[in-house]
Predicted model as a PDB file, atoms N, CA, C, CB and O in Angstrom, pLDDT in the B-factor column:
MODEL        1                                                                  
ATOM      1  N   UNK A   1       0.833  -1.182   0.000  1.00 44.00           N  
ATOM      2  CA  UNK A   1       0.000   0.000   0.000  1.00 44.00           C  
ATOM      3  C   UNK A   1       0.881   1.251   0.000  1.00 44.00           C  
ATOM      4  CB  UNK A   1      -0.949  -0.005   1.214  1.00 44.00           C  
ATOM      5  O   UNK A   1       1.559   1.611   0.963  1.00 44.00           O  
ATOM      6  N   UNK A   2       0.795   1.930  -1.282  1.00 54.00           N  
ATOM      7  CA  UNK A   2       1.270   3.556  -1.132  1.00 54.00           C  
ATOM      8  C   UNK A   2       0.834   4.598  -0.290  1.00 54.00           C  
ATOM      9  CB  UNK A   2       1.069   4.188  -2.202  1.00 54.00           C  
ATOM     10  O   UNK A   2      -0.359   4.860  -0.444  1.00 54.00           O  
ATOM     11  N   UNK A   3       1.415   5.261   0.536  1.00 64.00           N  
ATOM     12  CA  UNK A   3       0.864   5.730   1.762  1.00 64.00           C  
ATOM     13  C   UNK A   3       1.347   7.305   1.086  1.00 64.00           C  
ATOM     14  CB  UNK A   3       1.599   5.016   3.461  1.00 64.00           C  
ATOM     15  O   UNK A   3       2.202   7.424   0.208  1.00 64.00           O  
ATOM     16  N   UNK A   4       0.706   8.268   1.619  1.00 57.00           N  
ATOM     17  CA  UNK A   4       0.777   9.401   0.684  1.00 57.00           C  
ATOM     18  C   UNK A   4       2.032  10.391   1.379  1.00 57.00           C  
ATOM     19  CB  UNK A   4      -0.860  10.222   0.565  1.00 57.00           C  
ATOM     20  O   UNK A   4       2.606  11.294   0.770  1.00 57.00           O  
ATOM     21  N   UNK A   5       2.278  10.012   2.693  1.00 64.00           N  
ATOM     22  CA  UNK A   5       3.192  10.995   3.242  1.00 64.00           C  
ATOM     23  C   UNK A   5       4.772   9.919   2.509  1.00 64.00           C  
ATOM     24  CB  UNK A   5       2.932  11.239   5.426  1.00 64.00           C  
ATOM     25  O   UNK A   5       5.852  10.306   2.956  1.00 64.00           O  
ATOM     26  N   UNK A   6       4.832   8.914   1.667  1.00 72.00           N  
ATOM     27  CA  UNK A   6       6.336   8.700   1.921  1.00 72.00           C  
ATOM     28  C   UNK A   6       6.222   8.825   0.180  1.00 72.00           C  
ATOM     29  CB  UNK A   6       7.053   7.002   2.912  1.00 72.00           C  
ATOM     30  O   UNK A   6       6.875   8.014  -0.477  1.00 72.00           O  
ATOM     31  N   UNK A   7       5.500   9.707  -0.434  1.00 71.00           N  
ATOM     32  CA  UNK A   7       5.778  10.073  -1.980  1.00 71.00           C  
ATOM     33  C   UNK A   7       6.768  10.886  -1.860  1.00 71.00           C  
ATOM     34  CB  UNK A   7       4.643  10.752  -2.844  1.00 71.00           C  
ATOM     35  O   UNK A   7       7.188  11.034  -3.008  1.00 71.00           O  
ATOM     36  N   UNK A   8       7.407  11.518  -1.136  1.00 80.00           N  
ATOM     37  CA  UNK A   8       8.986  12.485  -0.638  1.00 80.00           C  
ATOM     38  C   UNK A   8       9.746  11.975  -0.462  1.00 80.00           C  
ATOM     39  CB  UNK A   8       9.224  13.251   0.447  1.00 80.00           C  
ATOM     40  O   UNK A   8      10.891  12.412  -0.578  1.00 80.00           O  
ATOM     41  N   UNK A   9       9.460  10.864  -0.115  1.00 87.00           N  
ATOM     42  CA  UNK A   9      11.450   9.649   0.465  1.00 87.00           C  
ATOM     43  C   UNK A   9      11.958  10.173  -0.400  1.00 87.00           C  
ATOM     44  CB  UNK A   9      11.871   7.500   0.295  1.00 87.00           C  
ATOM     45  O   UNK A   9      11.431  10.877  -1.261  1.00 87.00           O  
ATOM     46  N   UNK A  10      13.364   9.809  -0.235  1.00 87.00           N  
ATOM     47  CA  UNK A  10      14.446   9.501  -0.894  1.00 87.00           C  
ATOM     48  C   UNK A  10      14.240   8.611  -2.356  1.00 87.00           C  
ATOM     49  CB  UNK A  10      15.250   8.805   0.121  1.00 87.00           C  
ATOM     50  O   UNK A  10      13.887   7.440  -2.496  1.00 87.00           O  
ATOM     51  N   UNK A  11      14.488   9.313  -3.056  1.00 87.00           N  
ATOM     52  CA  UNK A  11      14.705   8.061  -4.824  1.00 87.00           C  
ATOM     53  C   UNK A  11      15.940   7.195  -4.092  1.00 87.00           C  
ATOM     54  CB  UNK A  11      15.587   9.183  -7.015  1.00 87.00           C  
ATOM     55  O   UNK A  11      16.760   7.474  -3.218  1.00 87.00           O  
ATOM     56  N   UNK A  12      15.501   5.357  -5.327  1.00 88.00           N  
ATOM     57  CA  UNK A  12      16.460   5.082  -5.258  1.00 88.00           C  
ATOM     58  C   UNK A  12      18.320   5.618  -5.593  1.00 88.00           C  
ATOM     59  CB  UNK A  12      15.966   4.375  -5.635  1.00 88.00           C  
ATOM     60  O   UNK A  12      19.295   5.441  -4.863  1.00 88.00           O  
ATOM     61  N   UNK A  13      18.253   6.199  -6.772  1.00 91.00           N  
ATOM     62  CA  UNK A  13      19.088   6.819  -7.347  1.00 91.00           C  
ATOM     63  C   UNK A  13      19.942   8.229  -6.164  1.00 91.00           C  
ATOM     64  CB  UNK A  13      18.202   7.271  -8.691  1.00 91.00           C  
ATOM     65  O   UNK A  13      21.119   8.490  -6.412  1.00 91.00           O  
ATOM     66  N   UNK A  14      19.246   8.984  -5.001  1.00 89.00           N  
ATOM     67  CA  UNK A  14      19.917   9.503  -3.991  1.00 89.00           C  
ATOM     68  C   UNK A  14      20.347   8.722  -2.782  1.00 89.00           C  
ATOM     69  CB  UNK A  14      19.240  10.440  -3.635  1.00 89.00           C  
ATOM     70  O   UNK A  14      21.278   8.866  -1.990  1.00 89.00           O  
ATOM     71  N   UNK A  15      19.156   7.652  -2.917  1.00 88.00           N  
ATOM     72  CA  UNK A  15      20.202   6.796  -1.868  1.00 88.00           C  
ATOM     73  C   UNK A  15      21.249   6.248  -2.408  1.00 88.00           C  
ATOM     74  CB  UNK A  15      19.626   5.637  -1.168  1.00 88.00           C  
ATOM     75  O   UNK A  15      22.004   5.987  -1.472  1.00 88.00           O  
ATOM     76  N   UNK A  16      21.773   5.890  -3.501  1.00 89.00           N  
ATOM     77  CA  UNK A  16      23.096   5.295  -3.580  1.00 89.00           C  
ATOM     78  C   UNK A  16      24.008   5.994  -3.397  1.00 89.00           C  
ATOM     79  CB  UNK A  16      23.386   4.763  -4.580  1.00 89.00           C  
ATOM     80  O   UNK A  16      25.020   5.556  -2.849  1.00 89.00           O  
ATOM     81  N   UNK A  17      23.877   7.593  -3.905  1.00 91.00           N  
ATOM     82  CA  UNK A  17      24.789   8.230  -3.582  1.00 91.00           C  
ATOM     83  C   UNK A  17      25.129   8.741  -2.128  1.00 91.00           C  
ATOM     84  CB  UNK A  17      24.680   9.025  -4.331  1.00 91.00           C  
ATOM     85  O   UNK A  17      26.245   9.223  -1.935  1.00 91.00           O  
ATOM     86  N   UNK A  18      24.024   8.639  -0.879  1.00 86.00           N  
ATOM     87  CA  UNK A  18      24.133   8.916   0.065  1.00 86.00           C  
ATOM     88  C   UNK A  18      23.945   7.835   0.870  1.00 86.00           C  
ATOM     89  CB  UNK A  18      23.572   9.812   0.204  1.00 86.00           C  
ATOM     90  O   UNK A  18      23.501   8.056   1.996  1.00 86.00           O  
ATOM     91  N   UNK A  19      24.160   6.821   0.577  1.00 85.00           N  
ATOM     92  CA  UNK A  19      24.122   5.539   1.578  1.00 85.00           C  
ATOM     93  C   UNK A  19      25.578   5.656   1.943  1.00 85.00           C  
ATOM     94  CB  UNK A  19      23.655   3.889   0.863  1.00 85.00           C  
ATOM     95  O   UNK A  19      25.682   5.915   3.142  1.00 85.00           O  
ATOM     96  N   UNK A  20      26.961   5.539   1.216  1.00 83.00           N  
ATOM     97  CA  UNK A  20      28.307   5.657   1.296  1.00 83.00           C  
ATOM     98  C   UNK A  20      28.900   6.029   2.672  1.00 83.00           C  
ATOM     99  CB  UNK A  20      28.674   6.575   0.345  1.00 83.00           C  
ATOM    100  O   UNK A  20      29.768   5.633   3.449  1.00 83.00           O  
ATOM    101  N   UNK A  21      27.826   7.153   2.544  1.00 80.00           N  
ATOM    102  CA  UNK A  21      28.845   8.346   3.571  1.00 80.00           C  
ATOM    103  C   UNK A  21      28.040   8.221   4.909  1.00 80.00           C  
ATOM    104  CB  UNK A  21      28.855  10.368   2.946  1.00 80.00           C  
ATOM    105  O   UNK A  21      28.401   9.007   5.784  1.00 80.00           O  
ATOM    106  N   UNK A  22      27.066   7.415   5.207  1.00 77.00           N  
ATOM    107  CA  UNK A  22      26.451   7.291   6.724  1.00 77.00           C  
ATOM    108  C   UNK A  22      27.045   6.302   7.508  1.00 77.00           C  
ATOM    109  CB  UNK A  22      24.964   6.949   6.764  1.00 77.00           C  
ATOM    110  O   UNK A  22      27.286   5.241   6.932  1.00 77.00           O  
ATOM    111  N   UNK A  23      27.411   6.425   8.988  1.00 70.00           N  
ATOM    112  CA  UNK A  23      27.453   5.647   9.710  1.00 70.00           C  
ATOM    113  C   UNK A  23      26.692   4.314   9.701  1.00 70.00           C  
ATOM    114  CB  UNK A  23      27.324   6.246  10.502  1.00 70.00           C  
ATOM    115  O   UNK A  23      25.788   4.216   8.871  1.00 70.00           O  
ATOM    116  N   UNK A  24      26.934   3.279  10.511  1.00 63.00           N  
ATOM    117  CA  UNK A  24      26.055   2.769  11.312  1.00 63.00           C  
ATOM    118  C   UNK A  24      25.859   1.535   9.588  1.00 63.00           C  
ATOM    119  CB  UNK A  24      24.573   4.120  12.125  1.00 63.00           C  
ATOM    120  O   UNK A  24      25.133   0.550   9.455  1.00 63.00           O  
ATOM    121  N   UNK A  25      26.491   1.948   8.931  1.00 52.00           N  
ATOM    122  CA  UNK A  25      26.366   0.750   7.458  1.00 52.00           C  
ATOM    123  C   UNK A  25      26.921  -0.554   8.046  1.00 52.00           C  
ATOM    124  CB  UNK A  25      27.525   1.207   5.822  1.00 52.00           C  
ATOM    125  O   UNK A  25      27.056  -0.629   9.267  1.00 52.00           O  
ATOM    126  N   UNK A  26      27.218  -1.484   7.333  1.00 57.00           N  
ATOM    127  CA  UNK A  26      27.178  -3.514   7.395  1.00 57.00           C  
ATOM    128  C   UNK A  26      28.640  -2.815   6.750  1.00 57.00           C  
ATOM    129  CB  UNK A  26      25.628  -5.084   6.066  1.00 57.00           C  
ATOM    130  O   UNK A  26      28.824  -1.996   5.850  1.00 57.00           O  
ATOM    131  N   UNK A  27      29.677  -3.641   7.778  1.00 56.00           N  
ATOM    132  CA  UNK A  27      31.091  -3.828   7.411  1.00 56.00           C  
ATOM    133  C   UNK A  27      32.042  -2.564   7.908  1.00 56.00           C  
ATOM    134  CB  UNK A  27      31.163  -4.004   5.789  1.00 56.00           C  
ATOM    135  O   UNK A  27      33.171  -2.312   7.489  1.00 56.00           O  
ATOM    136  N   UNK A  28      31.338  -1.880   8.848  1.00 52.00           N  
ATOM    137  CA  UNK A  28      32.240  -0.680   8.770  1.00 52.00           C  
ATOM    138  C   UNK A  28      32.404  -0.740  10.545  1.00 52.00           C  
ATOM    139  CB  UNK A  28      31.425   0.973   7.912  1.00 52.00           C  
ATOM    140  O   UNK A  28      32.016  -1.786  11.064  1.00 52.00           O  
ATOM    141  N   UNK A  29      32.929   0.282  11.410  1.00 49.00           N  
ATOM    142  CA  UNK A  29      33.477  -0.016  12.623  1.00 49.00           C  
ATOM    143  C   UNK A  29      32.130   0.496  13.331  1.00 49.00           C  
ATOM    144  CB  UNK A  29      35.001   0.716  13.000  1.00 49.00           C  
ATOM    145  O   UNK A  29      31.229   1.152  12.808  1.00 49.00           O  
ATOM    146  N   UNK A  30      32.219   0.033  14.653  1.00 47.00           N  
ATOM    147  CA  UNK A  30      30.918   0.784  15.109  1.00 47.00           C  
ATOM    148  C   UNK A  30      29.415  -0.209  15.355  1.00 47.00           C  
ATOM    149  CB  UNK A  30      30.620   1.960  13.825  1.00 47.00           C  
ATOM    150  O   UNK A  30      29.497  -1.374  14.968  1.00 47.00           O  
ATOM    151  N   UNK A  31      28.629   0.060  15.725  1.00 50.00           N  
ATOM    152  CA  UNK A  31      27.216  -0.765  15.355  1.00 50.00           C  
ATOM    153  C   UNK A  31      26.490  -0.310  14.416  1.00 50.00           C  
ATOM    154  CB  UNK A  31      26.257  -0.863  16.378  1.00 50.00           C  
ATOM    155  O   UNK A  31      26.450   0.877  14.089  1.00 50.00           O  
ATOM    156  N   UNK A  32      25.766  -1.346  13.832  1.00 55.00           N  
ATOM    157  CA  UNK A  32      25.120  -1.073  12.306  1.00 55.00           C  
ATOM    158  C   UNK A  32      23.795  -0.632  12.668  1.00 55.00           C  
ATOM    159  CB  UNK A  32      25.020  -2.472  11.200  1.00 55.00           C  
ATOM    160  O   UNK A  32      23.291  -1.190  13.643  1.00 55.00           O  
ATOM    161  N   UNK A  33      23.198   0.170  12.132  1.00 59.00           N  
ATOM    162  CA  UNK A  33      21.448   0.952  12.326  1.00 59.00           C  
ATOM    163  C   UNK A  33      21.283   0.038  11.766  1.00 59.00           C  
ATOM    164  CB  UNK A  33      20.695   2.478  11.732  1.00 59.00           C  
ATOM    165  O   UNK A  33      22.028  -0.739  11.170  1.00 59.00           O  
ATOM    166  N   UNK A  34      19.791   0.114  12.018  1.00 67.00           N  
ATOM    167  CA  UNK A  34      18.926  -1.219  11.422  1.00 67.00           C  
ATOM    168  C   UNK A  34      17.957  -0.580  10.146  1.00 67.00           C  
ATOM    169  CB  UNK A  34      17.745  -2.013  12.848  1.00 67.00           C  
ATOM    170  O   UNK A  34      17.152  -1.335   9.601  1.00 67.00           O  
ATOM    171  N   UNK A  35      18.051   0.492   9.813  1.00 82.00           N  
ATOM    172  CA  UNK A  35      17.595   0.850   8.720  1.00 82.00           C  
ATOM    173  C   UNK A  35      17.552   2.189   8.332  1.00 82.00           C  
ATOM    174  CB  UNK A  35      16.587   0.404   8.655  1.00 82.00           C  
ATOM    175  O   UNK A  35      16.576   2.932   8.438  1.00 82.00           O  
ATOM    176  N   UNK A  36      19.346   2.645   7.588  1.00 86.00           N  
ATOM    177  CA  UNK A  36      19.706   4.106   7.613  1.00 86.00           C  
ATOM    178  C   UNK A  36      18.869   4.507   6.655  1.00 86.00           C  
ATOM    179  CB  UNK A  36      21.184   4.531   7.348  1.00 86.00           C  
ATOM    180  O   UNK A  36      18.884   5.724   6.842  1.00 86.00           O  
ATOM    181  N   UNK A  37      18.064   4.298   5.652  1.00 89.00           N  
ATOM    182  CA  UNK A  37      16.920   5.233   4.781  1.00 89.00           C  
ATOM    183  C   UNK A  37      15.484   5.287   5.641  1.00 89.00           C  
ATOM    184  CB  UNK A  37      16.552   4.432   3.074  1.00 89.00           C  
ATOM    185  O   UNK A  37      14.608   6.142   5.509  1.00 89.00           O  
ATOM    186  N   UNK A  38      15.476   4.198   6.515  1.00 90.00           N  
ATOM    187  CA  UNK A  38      14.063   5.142   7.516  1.00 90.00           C  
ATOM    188  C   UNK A  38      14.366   5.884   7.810  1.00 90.00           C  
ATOM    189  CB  UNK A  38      13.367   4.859   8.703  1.00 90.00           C  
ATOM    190  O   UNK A  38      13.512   6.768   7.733  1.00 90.00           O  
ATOM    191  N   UNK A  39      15.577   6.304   8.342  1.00 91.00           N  
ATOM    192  CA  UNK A  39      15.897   7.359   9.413  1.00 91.00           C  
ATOM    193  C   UNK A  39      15.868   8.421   8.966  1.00 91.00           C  
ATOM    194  CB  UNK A  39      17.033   7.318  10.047  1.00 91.00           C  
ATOM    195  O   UNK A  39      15.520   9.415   9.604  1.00 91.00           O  
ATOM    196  N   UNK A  40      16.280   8.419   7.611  1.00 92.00           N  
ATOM    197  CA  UNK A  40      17.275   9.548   6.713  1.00 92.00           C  
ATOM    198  C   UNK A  40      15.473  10.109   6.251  1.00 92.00           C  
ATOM    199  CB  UNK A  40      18.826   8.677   4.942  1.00 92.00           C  
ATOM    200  O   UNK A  40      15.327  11.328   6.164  1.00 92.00           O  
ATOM    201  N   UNK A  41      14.431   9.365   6.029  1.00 93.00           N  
ATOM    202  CA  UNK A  41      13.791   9.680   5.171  1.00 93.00           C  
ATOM    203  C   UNK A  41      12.459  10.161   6.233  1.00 93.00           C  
ATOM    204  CB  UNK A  41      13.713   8.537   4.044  1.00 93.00           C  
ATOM    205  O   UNK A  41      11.511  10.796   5.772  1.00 93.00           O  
ATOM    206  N   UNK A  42      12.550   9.667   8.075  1.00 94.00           N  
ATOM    207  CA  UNK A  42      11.603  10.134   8.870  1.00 94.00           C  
ATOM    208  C   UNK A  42      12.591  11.701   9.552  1.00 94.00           C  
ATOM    209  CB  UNK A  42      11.071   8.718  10.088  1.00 94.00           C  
ATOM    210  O   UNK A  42      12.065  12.490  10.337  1.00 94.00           O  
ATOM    211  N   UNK A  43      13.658  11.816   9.173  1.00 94.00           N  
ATOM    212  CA  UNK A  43      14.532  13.358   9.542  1.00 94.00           C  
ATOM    213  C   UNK A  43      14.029  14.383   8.518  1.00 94.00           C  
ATOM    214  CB  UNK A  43      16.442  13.265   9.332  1.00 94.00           C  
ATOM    215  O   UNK A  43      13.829  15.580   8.727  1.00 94.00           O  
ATOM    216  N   UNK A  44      13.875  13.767   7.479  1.00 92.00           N  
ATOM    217  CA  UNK A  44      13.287  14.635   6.141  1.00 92.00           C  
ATOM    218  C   UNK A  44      11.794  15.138   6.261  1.00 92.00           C  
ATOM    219  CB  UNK A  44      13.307  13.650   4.733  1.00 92.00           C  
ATOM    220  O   UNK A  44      11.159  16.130   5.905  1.00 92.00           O  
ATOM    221  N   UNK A  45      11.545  13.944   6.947  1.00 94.00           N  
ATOM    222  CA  UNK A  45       9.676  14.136   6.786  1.00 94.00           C  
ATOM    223  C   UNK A  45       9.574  15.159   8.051  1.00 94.00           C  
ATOM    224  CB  UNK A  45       8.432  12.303   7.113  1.00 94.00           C  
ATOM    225  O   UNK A  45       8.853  16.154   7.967  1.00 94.00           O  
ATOM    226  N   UNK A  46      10.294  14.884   9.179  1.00 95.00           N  
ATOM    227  CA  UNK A  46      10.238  16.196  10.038  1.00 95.00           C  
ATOM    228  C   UNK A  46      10.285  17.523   9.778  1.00 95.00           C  
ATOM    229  CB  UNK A  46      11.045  16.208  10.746  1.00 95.00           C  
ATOM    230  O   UNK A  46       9.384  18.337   9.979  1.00 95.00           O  
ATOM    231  N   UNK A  47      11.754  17.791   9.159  1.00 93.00           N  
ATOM    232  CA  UNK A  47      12.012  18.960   8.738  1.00 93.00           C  
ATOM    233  C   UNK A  47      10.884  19.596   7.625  1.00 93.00           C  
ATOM    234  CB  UNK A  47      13.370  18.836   8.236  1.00 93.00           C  
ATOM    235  O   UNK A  47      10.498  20.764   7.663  1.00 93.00           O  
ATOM    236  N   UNK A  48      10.432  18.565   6.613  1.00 92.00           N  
ATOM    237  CA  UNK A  48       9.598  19.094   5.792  1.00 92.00           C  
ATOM    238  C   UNK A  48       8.543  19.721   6.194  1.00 92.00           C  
ATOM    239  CB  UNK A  48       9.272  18.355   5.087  1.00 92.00           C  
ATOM    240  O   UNK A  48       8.243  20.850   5.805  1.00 92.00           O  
ATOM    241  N   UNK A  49       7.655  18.804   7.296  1.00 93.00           N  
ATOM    242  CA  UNK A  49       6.580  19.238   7.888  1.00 93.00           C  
ATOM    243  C   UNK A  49       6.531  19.628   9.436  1.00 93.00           C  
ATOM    244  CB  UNK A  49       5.738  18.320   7.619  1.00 93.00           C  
ATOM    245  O   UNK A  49       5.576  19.320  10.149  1.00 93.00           O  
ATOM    246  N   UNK A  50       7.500  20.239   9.831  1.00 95.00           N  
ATOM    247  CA  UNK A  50       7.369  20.959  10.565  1.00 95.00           C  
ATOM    248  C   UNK A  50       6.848  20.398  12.055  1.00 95.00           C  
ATOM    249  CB  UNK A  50       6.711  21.781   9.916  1.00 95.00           C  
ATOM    250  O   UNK A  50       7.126  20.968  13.109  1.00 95.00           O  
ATOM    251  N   UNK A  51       6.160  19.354  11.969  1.00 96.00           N  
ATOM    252  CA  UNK A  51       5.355  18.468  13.029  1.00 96.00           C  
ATOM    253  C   UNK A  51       6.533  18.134  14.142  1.00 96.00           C  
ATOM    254  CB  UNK A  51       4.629  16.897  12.264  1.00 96.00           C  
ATOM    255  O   UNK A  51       7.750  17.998  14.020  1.00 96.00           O  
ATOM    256  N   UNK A  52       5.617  18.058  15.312  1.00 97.00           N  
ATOM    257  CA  UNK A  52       6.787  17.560  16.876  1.00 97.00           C  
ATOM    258  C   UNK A  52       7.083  16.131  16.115  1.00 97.00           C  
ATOM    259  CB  UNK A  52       5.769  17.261  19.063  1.00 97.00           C  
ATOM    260  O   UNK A  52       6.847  15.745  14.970  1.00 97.00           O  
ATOM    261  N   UNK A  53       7.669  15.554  17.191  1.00 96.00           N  
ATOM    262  CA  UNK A  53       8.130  14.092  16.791  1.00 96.00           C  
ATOM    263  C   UNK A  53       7.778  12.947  17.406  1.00 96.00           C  
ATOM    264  CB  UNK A  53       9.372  13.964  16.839  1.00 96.00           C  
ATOM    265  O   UNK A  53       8.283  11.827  17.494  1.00 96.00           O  
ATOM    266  N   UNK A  54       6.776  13.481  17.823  1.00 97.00           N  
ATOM    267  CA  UNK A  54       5.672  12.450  19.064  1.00 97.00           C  
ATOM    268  C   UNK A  54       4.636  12.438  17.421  1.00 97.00           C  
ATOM    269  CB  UNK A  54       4.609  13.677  21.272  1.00 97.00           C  
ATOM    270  O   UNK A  54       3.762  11.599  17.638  1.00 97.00           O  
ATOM    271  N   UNK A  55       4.451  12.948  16.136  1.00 96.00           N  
ATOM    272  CA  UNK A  55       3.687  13.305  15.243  1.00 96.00           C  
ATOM    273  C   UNK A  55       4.303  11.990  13.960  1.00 96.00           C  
ATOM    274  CB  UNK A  55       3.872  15.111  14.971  1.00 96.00           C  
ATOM    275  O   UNK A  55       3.589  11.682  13.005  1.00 96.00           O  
ATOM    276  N   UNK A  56       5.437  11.479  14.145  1.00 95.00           N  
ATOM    277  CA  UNK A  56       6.048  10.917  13.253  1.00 95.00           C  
ATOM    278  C   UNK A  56       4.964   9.471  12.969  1.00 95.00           C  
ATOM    279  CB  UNK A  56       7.640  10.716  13.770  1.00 95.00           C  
ATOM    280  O   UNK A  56       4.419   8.714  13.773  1.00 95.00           O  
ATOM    281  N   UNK A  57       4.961   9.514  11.399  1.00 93.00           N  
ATOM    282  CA  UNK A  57       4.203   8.425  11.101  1.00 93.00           C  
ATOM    283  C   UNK A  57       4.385   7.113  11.494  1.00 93.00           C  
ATOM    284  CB  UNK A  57       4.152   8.375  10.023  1.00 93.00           C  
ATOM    285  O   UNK A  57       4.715   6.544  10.453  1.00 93.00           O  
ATOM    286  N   UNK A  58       4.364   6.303  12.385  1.00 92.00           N  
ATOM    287  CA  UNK A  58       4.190   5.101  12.723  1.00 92.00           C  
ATOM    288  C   UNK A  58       5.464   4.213  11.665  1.00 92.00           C  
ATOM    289  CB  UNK A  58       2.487   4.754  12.505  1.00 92.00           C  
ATOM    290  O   UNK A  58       6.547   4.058  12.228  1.00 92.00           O  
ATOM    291  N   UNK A  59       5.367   3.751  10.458  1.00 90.00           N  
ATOM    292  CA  UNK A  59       5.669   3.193   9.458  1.00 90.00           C  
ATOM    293  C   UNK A  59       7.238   3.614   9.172  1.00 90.00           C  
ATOM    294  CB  UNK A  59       4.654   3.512   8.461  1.00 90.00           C  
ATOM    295  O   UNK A  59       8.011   2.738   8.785  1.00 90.00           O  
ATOM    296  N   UNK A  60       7.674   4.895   9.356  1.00 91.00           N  
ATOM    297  CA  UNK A  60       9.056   5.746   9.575  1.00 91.00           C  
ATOM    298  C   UNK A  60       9.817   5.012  10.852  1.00 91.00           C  
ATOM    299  CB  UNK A  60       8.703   7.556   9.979  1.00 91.00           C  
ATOM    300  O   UNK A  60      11.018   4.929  10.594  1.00 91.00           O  
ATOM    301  N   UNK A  61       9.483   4.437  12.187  1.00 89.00           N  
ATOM    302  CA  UNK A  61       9.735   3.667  13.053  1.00 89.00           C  
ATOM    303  C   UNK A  61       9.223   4.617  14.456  1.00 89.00           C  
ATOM    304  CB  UNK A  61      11.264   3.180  12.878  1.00 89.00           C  
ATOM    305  O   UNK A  61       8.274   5.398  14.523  1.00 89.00           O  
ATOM    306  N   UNK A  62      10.130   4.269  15.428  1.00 92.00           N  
ATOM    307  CA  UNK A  62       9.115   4.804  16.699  1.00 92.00           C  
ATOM    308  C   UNK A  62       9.985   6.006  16.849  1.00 92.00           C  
ATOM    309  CB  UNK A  62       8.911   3.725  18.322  1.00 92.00           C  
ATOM    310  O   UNK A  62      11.215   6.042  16.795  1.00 92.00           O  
ATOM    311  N   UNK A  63       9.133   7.000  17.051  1.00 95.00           N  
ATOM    312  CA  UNK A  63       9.366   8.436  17.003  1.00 95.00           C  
ATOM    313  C   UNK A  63      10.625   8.570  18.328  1.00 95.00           C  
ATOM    314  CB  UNK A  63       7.705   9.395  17.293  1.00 95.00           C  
ATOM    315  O   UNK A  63      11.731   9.084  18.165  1.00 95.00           O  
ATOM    316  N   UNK A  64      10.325   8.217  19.088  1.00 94.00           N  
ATOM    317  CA  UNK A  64      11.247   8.354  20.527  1.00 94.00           C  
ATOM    318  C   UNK A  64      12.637   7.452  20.122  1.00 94.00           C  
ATOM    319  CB  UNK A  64      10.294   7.535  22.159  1.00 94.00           C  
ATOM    320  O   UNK A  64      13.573   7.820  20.832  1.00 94.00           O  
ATOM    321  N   UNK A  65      12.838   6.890  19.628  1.00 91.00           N  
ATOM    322  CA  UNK A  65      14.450   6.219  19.111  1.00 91.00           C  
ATOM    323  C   UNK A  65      14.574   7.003  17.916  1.00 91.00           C  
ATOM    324  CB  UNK A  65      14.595   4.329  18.680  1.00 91.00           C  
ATOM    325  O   UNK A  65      15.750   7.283  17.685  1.00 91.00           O  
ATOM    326  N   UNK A  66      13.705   7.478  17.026  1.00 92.00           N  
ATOM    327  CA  UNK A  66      14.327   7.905  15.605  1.00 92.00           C  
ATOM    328  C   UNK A  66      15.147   9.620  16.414  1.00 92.00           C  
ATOM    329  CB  UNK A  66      12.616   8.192  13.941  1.00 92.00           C  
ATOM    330  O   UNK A  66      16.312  10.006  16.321  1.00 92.00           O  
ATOM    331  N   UNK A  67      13.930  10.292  17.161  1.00 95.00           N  
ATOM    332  CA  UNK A  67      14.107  11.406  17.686  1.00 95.00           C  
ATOM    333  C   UNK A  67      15.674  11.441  18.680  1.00 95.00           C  
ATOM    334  CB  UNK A  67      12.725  11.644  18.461  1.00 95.00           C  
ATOM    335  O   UNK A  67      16.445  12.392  18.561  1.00 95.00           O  
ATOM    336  N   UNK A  68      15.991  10.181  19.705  1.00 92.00           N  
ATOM    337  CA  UNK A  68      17.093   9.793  19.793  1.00 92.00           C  
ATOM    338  C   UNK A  68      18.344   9.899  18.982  1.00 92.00           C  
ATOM    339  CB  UNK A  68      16.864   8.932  19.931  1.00 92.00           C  
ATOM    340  O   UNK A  68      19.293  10.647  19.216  1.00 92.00           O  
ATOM    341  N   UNK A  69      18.208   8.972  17.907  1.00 88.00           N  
ATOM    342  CA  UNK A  69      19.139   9.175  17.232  1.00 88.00           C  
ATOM    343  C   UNK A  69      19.883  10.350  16.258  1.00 88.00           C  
ATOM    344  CB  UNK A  69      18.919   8.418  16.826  1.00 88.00           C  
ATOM    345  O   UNK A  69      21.023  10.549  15.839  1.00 88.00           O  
ATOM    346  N   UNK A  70      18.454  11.063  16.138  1.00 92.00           N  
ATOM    347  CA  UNK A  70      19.230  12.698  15.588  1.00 92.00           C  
ATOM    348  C   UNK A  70      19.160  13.305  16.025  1.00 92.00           C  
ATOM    349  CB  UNK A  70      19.098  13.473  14.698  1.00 92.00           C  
ATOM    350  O   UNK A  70      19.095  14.430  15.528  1.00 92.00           O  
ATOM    351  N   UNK A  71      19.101  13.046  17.607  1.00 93.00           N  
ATOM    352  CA  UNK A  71      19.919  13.818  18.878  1.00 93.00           C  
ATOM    353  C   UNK A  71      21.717  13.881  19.022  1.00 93.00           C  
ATOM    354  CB  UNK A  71      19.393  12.959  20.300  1.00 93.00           C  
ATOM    355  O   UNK A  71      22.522  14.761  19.329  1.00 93.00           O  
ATOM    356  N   UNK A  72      21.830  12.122  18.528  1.00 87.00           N  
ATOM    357  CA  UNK A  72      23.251  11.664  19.272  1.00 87.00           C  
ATOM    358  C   UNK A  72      23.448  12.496  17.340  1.00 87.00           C  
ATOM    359  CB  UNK A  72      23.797   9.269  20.000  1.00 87.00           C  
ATOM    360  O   UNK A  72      24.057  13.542  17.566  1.00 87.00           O  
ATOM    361  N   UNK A  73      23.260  12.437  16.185  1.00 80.00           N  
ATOM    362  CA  UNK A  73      23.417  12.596  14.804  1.00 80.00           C  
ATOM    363  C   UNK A  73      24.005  14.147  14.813  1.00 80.00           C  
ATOM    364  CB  UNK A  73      21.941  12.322  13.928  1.00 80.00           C  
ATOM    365  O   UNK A  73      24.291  14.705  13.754  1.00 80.00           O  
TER     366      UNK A  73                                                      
ENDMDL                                                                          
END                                                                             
C-alpha cells in the first residue's frame, strides 16, 4: 500500500549516492542501524513538515528512538 506521506522519500538513485557516507552501514566499525533510509527519510519528513516528533508516522519507526538518534546525529 502507497501511503501518501512517503511520496517524498528519498529516490532510489539519492540513496546510492548517500548511503556511502552514513554511519552505522554492514562492514564498517561501530554498530550497524537497522535501517539508515528510515531514518534519513523520517529526519526529512520532520524537517519538511514541521510536526513535533511524538507526530512521526508510525511506518518511519518509533518516534522516541528515531528522535534519539538525531539527537546523538
Amino acid at each position: 500500500m502507497q501511503l501518501a506521506h512517503r511520496r517524498h522519500d528519498i529516490s532510489d538513485t539519492v540513496w546510492q549516492i548517500l548511503e556511502p557516507h552514513l554511519l552505522g552501514r554492514k562492514r564498517t566499525w561501530g554498530g550497524n542501524a537497522r535501517d539508515n533510509r528510515k531514518f534519513i527519510n523520517a529526519v526529512f519528513w520532520i524537517l519538511r513538515t514541521g510536526a513535533p516528533w511524538r507526530d512521526l508516522p508510525p511506518d518511519y519507526g518509533d518516534w522516541n528512538n528515531t528522535h534519539r538518534r538525531f539527537s546523538r546525529w
